[in-house]
Every structure is written in C-alpha cells, then in structure tokens.
C-alpha positions in Angstrom: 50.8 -90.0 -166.6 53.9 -89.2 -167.5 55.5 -85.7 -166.5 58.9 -84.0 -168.3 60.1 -82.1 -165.5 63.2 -80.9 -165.1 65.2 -80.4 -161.9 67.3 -76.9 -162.4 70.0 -76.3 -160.2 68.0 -73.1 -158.4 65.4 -75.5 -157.3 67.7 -78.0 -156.3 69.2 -75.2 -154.4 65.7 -74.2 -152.7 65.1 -77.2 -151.6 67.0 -77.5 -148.3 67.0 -73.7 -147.8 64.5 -74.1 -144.8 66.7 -76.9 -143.1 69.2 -75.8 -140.4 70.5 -79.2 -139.0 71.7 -82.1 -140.4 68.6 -84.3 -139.1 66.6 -81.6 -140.9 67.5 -83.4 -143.8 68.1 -87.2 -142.6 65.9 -87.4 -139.9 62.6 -89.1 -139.5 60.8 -86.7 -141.4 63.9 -85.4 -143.2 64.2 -83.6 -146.2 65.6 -87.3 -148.0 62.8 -89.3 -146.5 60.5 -87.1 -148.2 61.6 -86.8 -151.5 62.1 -90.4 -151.5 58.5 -90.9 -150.6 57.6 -89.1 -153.1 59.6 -90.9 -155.4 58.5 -94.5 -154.5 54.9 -93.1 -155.2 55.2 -91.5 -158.4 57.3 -94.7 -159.5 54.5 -96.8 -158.2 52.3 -94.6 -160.4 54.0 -94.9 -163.2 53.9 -98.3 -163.0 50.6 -98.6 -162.6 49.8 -96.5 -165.7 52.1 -99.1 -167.7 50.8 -102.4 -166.2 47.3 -101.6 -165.7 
C-alpha cells in the first residue's frame, strides 16, 4: 500500500489558502489536527500492510 507522493511547495502553499485565523489552523478542527489525522491513519495503514 505504499504511495510515492510528493509534497511540492505549491500544494504546500494551497493548503492553508482557505484559513483566515490562526485557530483555522490550530483549532479543534484545525488545518494541523487534520493532516495529522490523516497521518496517524495512513501510518496505521502502513503498518498494517507490513505486520499483517
């Protein structure tokens, strides 16, 4: 299940175009909560693939 993607500055740059305020981003439901959401799932994926 492994994926090469690549994280290119534009979409690094799109990524918090839609955010206005600084809890946009850290808050609750924040940009960062998100993406590290996302993160701890595909790791646990990954993982999963590996161990079985």
């Amino acid at each position: 299940m492994t994926t090469d993607t690549t994280f290119t500055p534009k979409l690094l740059d799109q990524l918090p175009a839609n955010y206005e305020r600084p809890k946009d981003l850290t808050g609750a439901d924040g940009l960062f909560k998100q993406l590290k959401k996302a993160l701890i799932e595909a790791l646990g994926a990954e993982l999963s693939d590996h161990l079985g």
